[in-house]
C-alpha positions as CSV (number, residue, x, y, z in Angstrom):
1,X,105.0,128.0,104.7
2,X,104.7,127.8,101.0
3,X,101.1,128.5,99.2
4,X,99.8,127.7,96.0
5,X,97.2,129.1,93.6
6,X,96.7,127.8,91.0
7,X,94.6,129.1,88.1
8,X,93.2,127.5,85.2
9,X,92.8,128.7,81.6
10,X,92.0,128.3,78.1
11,X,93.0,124.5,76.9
12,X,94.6,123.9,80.4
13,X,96.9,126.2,80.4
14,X,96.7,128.7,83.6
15,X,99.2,130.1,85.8
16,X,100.6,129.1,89.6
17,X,101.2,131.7,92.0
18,X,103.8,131.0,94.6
19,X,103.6,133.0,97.7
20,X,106.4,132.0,100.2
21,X,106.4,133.4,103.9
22,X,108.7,133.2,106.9
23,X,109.2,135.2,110.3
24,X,112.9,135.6,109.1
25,X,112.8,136.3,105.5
26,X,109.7,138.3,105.3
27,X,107.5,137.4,102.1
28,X,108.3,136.7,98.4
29,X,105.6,136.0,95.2
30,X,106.1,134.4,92.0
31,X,103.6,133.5,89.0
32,X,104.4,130.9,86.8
33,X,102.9,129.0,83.8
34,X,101.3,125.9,84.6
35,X,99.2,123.6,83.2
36,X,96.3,123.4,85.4
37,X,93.5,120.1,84.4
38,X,90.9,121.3,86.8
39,X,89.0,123.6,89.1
40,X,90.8,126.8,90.8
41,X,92.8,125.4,93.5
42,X,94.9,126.7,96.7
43,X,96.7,124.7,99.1
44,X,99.7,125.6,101.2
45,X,102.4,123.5,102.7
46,X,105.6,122.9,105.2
47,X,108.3,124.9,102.9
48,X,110.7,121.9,104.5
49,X,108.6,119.2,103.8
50,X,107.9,120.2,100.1
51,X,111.6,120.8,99.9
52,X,112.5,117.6,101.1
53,X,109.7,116.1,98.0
54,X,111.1,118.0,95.5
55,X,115.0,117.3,96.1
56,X,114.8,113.9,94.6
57,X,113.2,115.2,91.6
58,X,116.1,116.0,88.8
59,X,113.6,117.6,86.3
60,X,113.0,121.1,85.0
61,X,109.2,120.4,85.2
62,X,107.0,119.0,88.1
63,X,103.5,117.5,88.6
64,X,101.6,118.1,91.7
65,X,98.4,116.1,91.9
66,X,95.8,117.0,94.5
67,X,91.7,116.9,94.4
68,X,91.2,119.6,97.0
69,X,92.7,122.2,99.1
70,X,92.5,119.9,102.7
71,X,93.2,116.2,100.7
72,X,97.1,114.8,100.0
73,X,99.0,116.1,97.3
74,X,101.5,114.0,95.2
75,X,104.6,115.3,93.7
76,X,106.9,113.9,90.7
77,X,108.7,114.5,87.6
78,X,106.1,116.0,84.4
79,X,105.6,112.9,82.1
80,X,106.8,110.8,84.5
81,X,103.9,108.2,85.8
82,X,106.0,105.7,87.3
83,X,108.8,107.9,89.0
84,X,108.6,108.0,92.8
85,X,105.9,110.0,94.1
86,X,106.5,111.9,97.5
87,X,103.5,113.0,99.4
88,X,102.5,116.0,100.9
89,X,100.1,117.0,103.3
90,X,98.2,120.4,103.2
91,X,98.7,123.0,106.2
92,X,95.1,124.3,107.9
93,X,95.0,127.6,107.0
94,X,92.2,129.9,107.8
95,X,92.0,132.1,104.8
96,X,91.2,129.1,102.9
């Protein structure tokens, strides 16, 4: 599972917090920028199925579009309105 915080600032700008966890691997966390448009926001999903979404992306930078933590996110290349847009549906999880 893969979760996602995201946190928005001062003229969009904010930051994402990736926390990935697996029985095998144990847990790892990363912040990065990210330009967040809206409300606080945490969703978590399949790490294999957002892997799969992001493979046929060749960009540096990524949009992920969702309205709420339990709705369908969208995934595609920054800039990029008419590129392909895999998407992703949100894992349960209780802490949410």
């Amino acid at each position: 599972m893969v979760r996602f915080h995201l946190q928005p600032g001062a003229d969009q700008t904010g930051k994402g917090k990736l926390l990935a966890e697996s029985d095998e691997t144990g847990a790892s966390e990363i912040e990065l920028e990210a330009t967040v448009e809206r409300q606080e926001l945490e969703m978590s999903f399949n790490v294999k199925f957002l892997q799969d979404g992001l493979e046929i992306i060749t960009t540096k930078n990524v949009t992920i579009e969702a309205n709420a933590h339990n709705t369908t996110a969208t995934v595609h290349p920054a800039g990029d309105q008419d590129a392909s847009r895999p998407v992703l549906k949100p894992m349960h999880i209780d802490s949410i």
